[in-house]
C-alpha positions as CSV (number, residue, x, y, z in Angstrom):
1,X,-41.9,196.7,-46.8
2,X,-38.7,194.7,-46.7
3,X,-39.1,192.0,-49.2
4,X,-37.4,188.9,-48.2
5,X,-36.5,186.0,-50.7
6,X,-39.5,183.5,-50.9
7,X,-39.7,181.6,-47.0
8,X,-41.0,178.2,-46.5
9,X,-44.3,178.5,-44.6
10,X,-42.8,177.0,-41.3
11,X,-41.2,181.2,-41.7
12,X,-39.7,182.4,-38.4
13,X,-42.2,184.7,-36.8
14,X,-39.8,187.1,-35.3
15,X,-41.3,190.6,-35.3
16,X,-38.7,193.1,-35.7
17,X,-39.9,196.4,-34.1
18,X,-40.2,198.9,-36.5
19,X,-40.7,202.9,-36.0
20,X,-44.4,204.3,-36.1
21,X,-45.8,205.2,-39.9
22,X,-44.2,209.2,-40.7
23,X,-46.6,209.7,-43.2
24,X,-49.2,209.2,-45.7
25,X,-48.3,209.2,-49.5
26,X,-50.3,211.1,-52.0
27,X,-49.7,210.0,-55.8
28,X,-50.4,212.4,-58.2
29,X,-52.5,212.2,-60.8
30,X,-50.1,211.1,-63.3
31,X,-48.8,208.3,-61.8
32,X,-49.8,204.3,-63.3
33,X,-52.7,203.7,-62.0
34,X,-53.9,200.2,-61.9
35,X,-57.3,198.3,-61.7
36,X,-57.8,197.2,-57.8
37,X,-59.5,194.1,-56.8
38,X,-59.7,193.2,-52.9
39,X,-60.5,189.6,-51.9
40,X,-61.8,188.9,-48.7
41,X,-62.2,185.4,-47.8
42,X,-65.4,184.2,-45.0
43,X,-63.6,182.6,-41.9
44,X,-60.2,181.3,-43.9
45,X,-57.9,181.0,-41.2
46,X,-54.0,181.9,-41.7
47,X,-53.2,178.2,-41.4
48,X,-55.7,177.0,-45.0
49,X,-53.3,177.2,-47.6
50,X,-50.2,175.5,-49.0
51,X,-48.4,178.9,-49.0
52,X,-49.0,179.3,-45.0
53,X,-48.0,175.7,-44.3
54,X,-51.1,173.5,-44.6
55,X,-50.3,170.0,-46.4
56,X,-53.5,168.3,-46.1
57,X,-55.1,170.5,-48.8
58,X,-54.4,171.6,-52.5
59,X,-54.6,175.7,-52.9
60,X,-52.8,176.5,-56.1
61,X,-54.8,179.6,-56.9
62,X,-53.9,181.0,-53.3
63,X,-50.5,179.2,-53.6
64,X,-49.8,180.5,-57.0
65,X,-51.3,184.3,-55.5
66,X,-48.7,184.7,-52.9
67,X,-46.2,183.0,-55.5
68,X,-46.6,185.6,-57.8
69,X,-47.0,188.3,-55.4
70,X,-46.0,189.1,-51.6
71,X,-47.4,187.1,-48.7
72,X,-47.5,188.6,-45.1
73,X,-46.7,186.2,-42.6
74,X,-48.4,189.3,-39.9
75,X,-51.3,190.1,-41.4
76,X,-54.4,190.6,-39.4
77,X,-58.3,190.9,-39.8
78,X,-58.9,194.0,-38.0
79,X,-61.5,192.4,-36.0
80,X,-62.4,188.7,-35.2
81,X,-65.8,188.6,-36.7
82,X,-67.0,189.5,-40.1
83,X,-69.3,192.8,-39.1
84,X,-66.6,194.8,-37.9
85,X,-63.5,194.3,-40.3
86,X,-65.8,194.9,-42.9
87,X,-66.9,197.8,-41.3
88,X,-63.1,198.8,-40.9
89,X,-62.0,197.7,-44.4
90,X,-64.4,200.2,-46.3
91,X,-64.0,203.0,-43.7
92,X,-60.6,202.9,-42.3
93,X,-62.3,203.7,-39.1
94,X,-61.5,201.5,-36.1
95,X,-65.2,199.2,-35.6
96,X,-64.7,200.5,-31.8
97,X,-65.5,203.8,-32.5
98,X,-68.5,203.6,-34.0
99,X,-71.0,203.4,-31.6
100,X,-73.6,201.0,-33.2
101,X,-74.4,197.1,-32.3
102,X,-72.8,194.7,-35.0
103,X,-69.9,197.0,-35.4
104,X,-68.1,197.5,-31.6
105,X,-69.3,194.6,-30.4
106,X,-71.3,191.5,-32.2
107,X,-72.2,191.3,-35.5
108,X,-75.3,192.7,-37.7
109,X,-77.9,190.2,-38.8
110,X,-80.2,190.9,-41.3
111,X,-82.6,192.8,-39.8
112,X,-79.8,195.9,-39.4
113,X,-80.1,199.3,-40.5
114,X,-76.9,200.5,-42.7
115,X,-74.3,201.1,-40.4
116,X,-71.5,203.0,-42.8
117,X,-73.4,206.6,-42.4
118,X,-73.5,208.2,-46.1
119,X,-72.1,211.3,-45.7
120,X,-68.4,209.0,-44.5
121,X,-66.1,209.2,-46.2
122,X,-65.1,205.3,-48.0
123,X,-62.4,203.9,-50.5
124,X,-65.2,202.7,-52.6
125,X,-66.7,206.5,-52.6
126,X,-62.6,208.2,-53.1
127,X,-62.2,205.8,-55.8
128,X,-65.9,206.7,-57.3
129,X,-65.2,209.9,-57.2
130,X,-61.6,209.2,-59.2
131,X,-62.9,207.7,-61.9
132,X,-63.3,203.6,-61.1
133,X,-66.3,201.8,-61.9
134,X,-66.6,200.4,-58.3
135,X,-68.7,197.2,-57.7
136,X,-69.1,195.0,-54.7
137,X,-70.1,191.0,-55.4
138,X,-71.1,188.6,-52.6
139,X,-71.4,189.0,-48.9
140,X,-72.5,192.8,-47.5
141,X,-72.9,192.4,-44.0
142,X,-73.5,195.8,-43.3
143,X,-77.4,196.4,-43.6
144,X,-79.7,198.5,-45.1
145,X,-82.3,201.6,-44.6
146,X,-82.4,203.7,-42.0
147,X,-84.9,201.8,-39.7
148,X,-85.0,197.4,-39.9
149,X,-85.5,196.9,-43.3
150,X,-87.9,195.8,-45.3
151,X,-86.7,193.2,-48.9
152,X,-89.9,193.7,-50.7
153,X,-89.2,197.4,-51.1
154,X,-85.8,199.2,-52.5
155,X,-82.9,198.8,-50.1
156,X,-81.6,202.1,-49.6
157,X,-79.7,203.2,-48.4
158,X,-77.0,200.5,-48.9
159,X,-73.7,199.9,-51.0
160,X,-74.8,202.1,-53.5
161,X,-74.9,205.3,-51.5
162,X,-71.5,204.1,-49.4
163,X,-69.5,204.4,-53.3
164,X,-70.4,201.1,-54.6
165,X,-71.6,201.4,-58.3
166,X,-72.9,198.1,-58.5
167,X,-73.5,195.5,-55.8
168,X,-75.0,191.9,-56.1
169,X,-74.9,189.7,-53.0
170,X,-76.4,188.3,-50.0
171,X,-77.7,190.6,-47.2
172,X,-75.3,189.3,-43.7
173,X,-74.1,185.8,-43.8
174,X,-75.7,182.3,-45.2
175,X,-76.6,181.0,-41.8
176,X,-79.1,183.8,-41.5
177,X,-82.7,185.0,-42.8
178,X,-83.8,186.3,-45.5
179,X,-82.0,184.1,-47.6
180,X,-82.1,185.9,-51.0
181,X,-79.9,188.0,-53.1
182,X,-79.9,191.7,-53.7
183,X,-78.8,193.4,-56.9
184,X,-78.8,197.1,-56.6
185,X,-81.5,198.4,-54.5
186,X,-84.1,195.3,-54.8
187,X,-84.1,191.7,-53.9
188,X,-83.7,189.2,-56.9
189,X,-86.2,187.1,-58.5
190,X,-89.2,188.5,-55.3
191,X,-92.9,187.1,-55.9
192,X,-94.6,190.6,-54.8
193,X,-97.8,187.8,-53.9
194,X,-95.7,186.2,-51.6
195,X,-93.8,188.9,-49.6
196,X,-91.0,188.6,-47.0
197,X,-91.7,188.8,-43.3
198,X,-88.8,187.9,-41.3
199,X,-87.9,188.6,-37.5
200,X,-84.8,188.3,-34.9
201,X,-87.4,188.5,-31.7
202,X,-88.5,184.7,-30.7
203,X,-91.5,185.9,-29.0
204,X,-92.3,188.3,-32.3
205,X,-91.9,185.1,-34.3
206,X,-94.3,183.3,-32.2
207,X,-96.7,185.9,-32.8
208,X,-96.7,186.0,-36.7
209,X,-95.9,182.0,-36.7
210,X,-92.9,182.7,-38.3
211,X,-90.2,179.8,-39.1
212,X,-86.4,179.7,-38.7
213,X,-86.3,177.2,-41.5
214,X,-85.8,178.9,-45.2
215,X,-83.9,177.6,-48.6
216,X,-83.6,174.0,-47.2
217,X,-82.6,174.5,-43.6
218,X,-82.7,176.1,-40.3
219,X,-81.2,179.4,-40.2
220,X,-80.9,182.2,-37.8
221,X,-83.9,184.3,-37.3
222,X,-87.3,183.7,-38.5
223,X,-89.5,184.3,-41.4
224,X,-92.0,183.4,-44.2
225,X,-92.6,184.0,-47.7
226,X,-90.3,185.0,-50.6
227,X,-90.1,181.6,-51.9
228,X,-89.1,182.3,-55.1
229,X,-86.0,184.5,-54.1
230,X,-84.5,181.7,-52.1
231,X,-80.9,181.2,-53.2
232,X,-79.9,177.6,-53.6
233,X,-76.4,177.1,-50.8
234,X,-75.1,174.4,-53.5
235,X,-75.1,177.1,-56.4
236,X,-73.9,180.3,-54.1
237,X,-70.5,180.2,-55.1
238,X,-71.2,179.4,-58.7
239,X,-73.3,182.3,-59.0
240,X,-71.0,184.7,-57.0
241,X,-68.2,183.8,-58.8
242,X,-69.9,184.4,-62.6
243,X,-70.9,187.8,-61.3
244,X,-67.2,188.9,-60.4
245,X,-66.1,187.3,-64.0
246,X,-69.0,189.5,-65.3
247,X,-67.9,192.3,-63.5
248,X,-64.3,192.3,-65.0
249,X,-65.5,191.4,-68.1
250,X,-67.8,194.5,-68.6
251,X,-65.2,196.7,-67.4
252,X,-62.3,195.8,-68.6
253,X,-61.9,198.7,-71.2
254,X,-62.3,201.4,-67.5
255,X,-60.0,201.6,-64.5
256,X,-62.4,199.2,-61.7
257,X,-62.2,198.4,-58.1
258,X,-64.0,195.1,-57.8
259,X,-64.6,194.2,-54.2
260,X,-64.9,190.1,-54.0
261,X,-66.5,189.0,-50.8
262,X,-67.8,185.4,-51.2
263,X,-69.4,183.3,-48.1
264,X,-66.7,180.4,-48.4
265,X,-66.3,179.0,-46.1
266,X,-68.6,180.4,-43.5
267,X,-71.7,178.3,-42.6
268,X,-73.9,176.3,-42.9
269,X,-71.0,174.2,-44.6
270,X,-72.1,173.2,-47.9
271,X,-70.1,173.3,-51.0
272,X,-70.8,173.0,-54.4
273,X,-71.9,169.5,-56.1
274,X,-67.9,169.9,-57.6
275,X,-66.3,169.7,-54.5
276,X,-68.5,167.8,-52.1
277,X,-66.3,165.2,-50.9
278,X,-63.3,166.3,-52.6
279,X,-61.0,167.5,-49.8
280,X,-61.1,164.1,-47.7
281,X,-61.4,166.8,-44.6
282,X,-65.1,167.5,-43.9
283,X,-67.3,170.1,-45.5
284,X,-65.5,173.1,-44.7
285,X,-62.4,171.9,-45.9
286,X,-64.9,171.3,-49.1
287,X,-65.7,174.5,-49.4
288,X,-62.3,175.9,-49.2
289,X,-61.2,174.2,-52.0
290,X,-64.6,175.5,-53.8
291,X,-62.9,179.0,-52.7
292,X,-59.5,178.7,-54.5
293,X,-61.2,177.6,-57.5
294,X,-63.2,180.8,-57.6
295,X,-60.1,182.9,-56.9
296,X,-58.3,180.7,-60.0
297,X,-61.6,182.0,-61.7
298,X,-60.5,185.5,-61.4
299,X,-57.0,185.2,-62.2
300,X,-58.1,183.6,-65.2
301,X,-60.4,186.2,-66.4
302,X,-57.8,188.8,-65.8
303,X,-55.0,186.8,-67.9
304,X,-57.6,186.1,-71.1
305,X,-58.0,190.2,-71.1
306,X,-55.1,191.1,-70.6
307,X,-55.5,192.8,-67.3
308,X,-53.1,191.2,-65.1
309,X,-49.9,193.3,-65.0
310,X,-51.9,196.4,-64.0
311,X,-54.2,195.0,-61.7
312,X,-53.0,195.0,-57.8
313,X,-55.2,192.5,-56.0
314,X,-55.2,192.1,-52.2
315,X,-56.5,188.9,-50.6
316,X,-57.1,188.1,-46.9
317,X,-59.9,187.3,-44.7
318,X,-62.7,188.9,-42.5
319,X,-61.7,186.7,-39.3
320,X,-59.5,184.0,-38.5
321,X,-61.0,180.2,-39.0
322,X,-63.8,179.0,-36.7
323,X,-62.1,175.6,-36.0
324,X,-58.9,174.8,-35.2
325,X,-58.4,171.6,-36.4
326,X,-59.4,169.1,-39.3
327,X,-58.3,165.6,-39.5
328,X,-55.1,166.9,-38.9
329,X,-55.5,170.4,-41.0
330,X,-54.9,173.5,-39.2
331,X,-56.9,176.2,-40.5
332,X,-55.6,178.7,-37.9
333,X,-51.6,177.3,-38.2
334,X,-49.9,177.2,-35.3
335,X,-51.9,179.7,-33.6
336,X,-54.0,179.6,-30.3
337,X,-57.9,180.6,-30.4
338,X,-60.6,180.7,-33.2
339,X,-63.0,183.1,-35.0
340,X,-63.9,185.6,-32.4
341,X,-61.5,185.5,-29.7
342,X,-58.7,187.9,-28.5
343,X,-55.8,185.3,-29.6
344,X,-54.2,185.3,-32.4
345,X,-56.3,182.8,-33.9
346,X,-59.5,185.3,-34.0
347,X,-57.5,187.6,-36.0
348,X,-54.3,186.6,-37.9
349,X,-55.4,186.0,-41.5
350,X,-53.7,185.1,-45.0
351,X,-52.3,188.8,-46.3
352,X,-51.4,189.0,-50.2
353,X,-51.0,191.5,-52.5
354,X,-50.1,191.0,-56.2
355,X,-49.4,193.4,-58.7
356,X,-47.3,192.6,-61.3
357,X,-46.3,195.4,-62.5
358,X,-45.2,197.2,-59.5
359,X,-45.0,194.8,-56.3
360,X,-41.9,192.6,-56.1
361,X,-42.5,189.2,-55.4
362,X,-42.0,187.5,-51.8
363,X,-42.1,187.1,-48.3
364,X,-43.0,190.1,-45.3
365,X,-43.0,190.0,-41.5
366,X,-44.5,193.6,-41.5
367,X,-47.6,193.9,-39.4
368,X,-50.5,195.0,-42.1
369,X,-54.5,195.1,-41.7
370,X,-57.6,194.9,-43.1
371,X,-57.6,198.2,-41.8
372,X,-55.1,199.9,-44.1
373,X,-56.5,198.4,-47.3
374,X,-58.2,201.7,-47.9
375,X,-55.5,204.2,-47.3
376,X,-53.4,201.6,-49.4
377,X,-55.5,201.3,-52.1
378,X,-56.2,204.9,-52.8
379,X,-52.9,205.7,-53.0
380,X,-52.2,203.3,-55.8
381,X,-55.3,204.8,-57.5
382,X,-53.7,208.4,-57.1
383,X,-56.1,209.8,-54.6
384,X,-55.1,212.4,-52.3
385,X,-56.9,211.8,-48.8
386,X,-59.1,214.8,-47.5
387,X,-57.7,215.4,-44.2
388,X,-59.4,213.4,-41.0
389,X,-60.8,210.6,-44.1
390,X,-60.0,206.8,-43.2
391,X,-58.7,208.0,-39.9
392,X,-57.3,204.9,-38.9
393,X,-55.7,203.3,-42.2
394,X,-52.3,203.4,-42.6
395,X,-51.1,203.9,-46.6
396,X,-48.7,200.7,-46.6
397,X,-48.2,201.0,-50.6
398,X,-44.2,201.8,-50.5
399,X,-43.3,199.7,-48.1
400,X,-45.0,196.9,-50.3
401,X,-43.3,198.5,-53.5
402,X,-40.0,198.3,-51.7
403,X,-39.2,201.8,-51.3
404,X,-36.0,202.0,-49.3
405,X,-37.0,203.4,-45.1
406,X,-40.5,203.6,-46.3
407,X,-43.1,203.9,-43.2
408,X,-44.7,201.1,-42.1
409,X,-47.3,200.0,-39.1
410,X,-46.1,199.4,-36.0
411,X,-49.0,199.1,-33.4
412,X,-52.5,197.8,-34.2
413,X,-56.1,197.2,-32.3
414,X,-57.5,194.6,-32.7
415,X,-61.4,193.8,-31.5
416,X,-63.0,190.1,-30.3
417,X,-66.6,189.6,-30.9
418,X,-67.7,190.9,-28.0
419,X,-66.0,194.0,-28.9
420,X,-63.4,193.5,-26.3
421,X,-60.1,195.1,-27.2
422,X,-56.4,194.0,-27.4
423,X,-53.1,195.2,-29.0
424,X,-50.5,194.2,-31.0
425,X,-47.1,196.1,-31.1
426,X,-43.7,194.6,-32.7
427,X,-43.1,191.3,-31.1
428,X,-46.3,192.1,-28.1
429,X,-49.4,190.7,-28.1
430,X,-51.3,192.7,-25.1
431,X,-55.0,191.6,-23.4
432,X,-56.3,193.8,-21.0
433,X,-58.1,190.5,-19.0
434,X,-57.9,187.5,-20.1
435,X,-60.9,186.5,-18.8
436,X,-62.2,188.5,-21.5
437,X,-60.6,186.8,-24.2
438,X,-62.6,184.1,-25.2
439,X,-65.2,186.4,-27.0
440,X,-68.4,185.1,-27.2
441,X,-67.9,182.5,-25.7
442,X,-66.5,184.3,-22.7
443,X,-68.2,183.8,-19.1
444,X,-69.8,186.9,-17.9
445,X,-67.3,189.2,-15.8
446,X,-67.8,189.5,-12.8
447,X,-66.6,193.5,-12.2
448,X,-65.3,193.0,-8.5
449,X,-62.9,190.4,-9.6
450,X,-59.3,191.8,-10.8
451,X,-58.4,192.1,-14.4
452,X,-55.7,190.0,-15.1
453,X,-54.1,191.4,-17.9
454,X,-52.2,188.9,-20.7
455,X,-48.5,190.0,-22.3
456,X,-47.1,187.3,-24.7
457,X,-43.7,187.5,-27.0
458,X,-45.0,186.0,-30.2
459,X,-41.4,185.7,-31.2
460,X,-40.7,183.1,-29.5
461,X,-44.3,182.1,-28.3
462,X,-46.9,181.9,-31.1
463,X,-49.4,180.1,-29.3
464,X,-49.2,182.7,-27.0
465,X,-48.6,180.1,-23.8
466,X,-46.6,182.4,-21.5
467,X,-48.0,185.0,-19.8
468,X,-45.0,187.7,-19.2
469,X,-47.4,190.5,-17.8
470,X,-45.6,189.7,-14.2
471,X,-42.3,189.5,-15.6
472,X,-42.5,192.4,-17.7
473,X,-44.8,195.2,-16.3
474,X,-43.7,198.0,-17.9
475,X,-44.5,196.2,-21.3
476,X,-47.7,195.5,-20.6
477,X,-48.5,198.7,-19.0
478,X,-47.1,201.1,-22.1
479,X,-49.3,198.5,-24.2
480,X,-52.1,199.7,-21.6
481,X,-51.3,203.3,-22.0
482,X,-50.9,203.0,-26.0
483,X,-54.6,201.3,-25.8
484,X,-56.2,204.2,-24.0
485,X,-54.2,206.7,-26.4
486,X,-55.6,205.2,-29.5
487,X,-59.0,205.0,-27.9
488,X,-58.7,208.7,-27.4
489,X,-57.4,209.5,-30.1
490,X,-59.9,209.9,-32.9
491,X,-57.1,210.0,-36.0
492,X,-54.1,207.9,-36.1
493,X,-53.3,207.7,-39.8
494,X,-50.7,210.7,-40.4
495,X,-52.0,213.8,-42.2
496,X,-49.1,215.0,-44.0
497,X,-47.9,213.6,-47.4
498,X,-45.0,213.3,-49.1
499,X,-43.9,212.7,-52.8
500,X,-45.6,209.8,-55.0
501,X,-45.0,206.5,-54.1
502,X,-46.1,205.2,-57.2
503,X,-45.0,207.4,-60.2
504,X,-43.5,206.2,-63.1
């Protein structure tokens, strides 16, 4: 990726347009390969950090992160809502095409089966197989079983049978029942006398007299019993964080790919008895702080062991920010929409990737994903991809190592939480009807009233506030046209390969 010198975060956001991705890159086995740690953040928007322009909080861990290694200015979640980017982040699979609730459209609660089928293909399951100790801490979000499952037996199939060696976490998101951690297979600290029962029906609820009110508060969906499991939301960060320390710590001696998915700064906002209070900006802004010191956490662990040369970490978020303004803070910068919509808001996220040894340090306008943290990851691990695997992650490694005309994404899909679809290519933002684009908090559609499709120039127009789609139709339509391709089109990640990226 071109490297520019280090930008203030007020950056021009001029997309250049770039040609399509020529191919994917295949290490070979003797190339460095270093440990991997991805980062994703819970509803950070692009706009929370120093390094993307915020002044009304302090981020140095973030800051120092993109300091130290390159920050994307157009990097996106490949969704808007947590579900299906994580969905898309393990797989490399577009959420669209997998036809399951929670994944194209929604997201899963924690009454969800496990919606990664085993016999897929994963990065945690190529790098398993390549000799990392792979581990997942913090939020899944992805379910369990085979049918709705049930926490006072093992859960499984889950992250372990996806690749994941280890996983400790909670089941879908801290506004949501059962609210207990899992380790493994089996819920932590469960009183077999007082078992879970939990439901997402109301009238079901009703029934069993069931309660939406578990580990202090009201959540969503309803339940009883497992009492002594509860997690305590003051110490869920804490905990989360000591378990990715541990993690790195036990490991350190093996090649590992840690996975870090902690539930700052999703809600219920409540941060730690450390930060309450501390950002001057609400709770959220709180909890975001709480976040950067568990990221400063990491970094610190890997400097004491000497681990941070060779380790390539990647940071970003599952979604954009649910809010888009705090006392003055903009979480989603100067971007139109929040968490869930079509605009860039729902989906543009803070992008870094740091390795030390290998990545030069700086600033990119290149469009990256969530999506193509797979392909990009097993490259720098020196995995070959079996032809068809991550079918829609792009391997973005030498364009991030500087390689001179290395390949790089052009066009991208992006989905809103009602699963609605838009694309993004160069400089063009493209929404099929923009009466769609609110996500979930669009009004029904009526189907005999005319789409009326959205074109926007985020060059010039980053709040996306001029509709071109009459001035420009054969834009918008050859965005159209590129929309139905991909949809058709059940690979896009090229299948040939070309020398090493990453030798020595």
């Amino acid at each position: 990726m071109k490297t520019l010198p280090f930008l203030a975060a007020s950056v021009s956001l001029v997309l250049a347009t770039v040609p399509p991705l020529a191919a994917a890159v295949s290490p070979p086995a003797s190339a460095a390969k270093p440990n991997i740690i991805v980062i994703l953040a819970d509803d950070i928007g692009w706009g929370d950090a120093g390094c993307y322009g915020a002044t009304k909080v302090n981020t140095p861990n973030i800051d120092r992160l993109a300091r130290e290694g390159q920050r994307f200015v157009n990097g996106h979640a490949s969704a808007a809502v947590c579900t299906p980017t994580r969905y898309s982040m393990l797989t490399g699979q577009y959420s669209f095409r997998r036809d399951v609730r929670g994944v194209n459209s929604g997201v899963a609660n924690g009454a969800a089966p496990l919606v990664i089928p085993t016999d897929m293909i994963t990065a945690p399951g190529l790098l398993q197989k390549a000799g990392y100790h792979t581990g997942l801490v913090g939020k899944w979000h992805l379910g369990f079983g085979l049918t709705k499952p049930d926490y006072n037996k093992e859960l499984r199939p889950g992250p372990l049978e996806i690749g994941f060696d280890e996983f400790f976490g909670i089941p879908a998101t801290n506004d949501r029942i059962p609210t207990v951690l899992v380790r493994n297979h089996n819920v932590v600290g469960l009183d077999p006398a007082d078992p879970i029962e939990y439901t997402y029906d109301k009238k079901e609820a009703e029934t069993l007299g069931l309660s939406p009110w578990a580990a202090g508060r009201n959540r969503i969906g309803w339940g009883k019993g497992g009492k002594a499991a509860w997690w305590d939301d003051k110490k869920l960060a804490d905990v989360n964080t000591k378990e990715a320390v541990q993690f790195i710590e036990r490991n350190k001696d093996n090649k590992f790919f840690l996975y870090y998915a902690p539930h700052d700064v999703h809600a219920p906002k409540i941060p730690g008895p450390r930060f309450a209070g501390t950002s001057g900006l609400g709770e959220r802004a709180d909890m975001l702080l709480e976040f950067d010191d568990s990221l400063g956490q990491l970094l610190q662990t890997l400097e004491r062991l000497g681990l941070s040369n060779d380790t390539l970490i990647i940071y970003s978020s599952d979604n954009g920010a649910y809010v888009n303004d705090e006392d003055g803070h903009r979480p989603t910068g100067p971007f139109r929409g929040i968490k869930s919509t079509s605009w860039e808001g729902g989906t543009r996220v803070p992008f870094i990737v740091r390795w030390p040894a290998r990545i030069p340090a700086g600033v990119s306008e290149d469009l990256v994903s969530t999506i193509d943290i797979p392909a990009t990851i097993s490259a720098a691990a020196g995995v070959a991809l079996p032809e068809n695997s991550l079918p829609d992650s792009f391997n973005l490694l030498p364009a991030m190592l500087g390689e001179k005309d290395a390949p790089k994404r052009h066009d991208l899909i992006l989905q809103c939480g009602s699963g609605y679809l838009s694309v993004r290519s160069g400089p063009w933002k493209y929404i099929p009807d923009l009466a769609l684009a609110e996500g979930w908090k669009s009004a029904k559609k009526d189907p005999a009233v005319p789409a009326r499709p959205g074109l926007f120039n985020l060059s010039n127009d980053p709040g996306e506030t001029k509709n071109l789609a009459n001035e420009n139709p054969s834009e918008a339509q050859r965005l159209a046209d590129l929309l139905a391709r991909t949809k058709s089109t059940p690979v896009t990640r090229p299948q040939a390969t070309i020398a090493s990226a990453v030798a020595l």
